[in-house]
N, C-alpha and C positions, 0 to 999 in steps of 0.2 A: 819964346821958350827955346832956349838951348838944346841941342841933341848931345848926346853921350860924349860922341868924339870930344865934340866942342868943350865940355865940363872936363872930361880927360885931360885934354891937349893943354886948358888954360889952368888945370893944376900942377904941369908936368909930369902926368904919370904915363906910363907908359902901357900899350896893347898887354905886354907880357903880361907886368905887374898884375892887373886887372886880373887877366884868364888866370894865373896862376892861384891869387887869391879865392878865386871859383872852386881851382880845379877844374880847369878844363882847356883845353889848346886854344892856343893861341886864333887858327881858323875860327873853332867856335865862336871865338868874344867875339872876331870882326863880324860875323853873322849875326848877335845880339847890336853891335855897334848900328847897324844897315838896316836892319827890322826888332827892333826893341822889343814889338809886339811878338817876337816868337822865344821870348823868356817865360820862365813860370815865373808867378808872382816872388817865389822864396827866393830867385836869382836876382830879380829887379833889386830885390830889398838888399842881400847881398852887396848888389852892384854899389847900393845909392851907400849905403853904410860906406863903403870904402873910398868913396869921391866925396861923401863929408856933404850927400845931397838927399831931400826929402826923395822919397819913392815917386811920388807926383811927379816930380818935374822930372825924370825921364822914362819914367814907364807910359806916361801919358802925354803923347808928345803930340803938337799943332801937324794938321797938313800940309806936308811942305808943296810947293808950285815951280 
């Protein structure tokens, strides 16, 4: 499973784009980018809507090692 960066980066969108979409700074996203898991569900949905990605695949993300 892909993490957010990763679906970000190979869409070409950018940190900004994202947070602004939100509404919220730019720190913020990179904070949802790091731990996904400290979004509310309305933002994950947000997020995925505008990466053109189910909510699944990055609100619920594998363990990484």
């Amino acid at each position: 499973m892909k993490t957010i960066e990763e679906i970000r980066k190979n869409k070409g969108i950018s940190k900004v784009a994202v947070a602004r979409h939100l509404g919220v700074s730019r720190p913020c996203y990179s904070r949802y980018e790091n731990d996904p898991s400290t979004m509310r569900i309305e933002t994950a949905k947000k997020v995925a809507e505008f990466l053109g990605v189910d909510v699944q695949d990055i609100f619920f993300i594998s363990d990484r090692k």
